[in-house]
C-alpha positions, 0 to 999 in steps of 0.5 A: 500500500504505497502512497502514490503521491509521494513514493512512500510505504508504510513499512518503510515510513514506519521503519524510519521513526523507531530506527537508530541505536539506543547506547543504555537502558536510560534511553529506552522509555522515550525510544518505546514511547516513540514507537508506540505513537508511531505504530499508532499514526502508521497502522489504519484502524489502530486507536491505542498501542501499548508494549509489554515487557517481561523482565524476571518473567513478570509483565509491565507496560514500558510504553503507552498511547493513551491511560486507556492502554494502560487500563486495558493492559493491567487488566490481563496483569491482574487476570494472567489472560489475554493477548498481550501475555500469550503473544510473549508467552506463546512467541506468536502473533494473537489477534482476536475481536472482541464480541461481532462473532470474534474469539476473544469472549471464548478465549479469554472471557474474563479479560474480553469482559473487563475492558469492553467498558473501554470500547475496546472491540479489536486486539493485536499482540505480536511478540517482541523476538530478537534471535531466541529471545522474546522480550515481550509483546507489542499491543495494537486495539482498536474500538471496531471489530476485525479492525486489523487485517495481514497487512496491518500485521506486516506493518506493525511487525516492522517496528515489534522487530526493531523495538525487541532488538533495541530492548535485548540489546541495551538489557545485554549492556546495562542488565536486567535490573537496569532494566527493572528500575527504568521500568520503575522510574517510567511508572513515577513519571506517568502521573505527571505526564498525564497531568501535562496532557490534561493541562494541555487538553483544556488550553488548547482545546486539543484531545489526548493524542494531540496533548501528548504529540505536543509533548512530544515534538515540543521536547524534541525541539527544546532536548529535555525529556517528556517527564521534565517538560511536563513538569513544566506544563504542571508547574505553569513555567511553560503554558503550551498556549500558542502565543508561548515562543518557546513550545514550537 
């Protein structure tokens, strides 16, 4: 699916956003939380993307969209069921639909009964290998049913195949419990980046994807890290206004 008018394919547009090489665990939480946003832009019909990391066998969400990926991925935590941990579980790619004739109600009936409150209707989890290790899962949802089809499985592979070898390989240098306390520190600054996205969603009248791409673009333009300009935002030094010079 090639778009004619500028020459560009969605895998290779894809491929160039989690490209690069990560030289400690300390850069992985913003190269993850850059995937996941891009995943999201580049696979039609994709509303939330999470990934799921496994360290010492216990499942954590490295990276998120929005808080209703979180929400949807502590629920097969607390349950021990559903896509995401079977993808990493398993090694396999596991899409299903939830209600509309799909499988998910079947296979895991208290997990797919949980987060229809969400809206979640569609699931995609595709396991996050490097040679013989599986790192974790990346998890696509969406709020149609049958939302994802093989190609959108080919697309969203490219970036699970660049993100598990980014994770295997900084684990390698740095080590696991790096790895743990990465994971920790990114659950410390969620509430904080969460409380910047709501800053912004009320002065600039912009919805929760926009808030966080705001976020993410103004950090890159001033070198700090999303945490650090969110704390910004909380704090009142930066507003995000348009008349703000300095937020891009």
């Amino acid at each position: 699916m090639t778009d004619t008018t500028t020459g560009s394919h969605p895998h290779e547009d894809l491929l160039s956003e989690v490209s690069g090489v990560l030289s400690s665990v300390d850069e992985l939480q913003d190269y993850l939380t850059r995937t996941v946003h891009a995943v999201r832009r580049h696979v039609t019909g994709c509303d939330e993307v999470g990934v799921t990391l496994l360290v010492d066998g216990r499942p954590s969400t490295a990276a998120y969209t929005t808080v209703t990926t979180l929400e949807v991925d502590a629920v097969q935590y607390q349950l021990d069921q559903g896509p995401c941990l079977e993808a990493a579980r398993e090694r396999t790619d596991v899409a299903a639909t939830i209600g509309e004739g799909g499988d998910a109600d079947e296979r895991w009936p208290l997990f797919a009964e949980a987060v229809r409150g969400d809206g979640i209707r569609s699931l995609m989890a595709l396991p996050l290998l490097s040679g013989a290790e599986c790192a974790g899962a990346l998890n696509l949802y969406a709020r149609v049913p049958h939302a994802f089809d093989e190609f959108d499985a080919s697309v969203a592979r490219v970036a699970a195949a660049r993100a598990a070898d980014a994770i295997v390989a900084v684990t390698r240098l740095d080590g696991a419990r790096r790895l743990a306390g990465q994971l920790e520190q990114a659950m410390a600054s969620r509430a904080v980046i969460e409380q910047a996205k709501g800053v912004l969603m009320a002065l600039r009248g912009v919805d929760e994807h926009e808030a966080f791409d705001w976020l993410r673009t103004s950090s890159q333009a001033r070198n700090v890290k999303v945490r650090d300009l969110a704390t910004q935002v909380v704090a009142g030094v930066v507003t995000g206004r348009a008349q703000d010079s300095t937020a891009g």
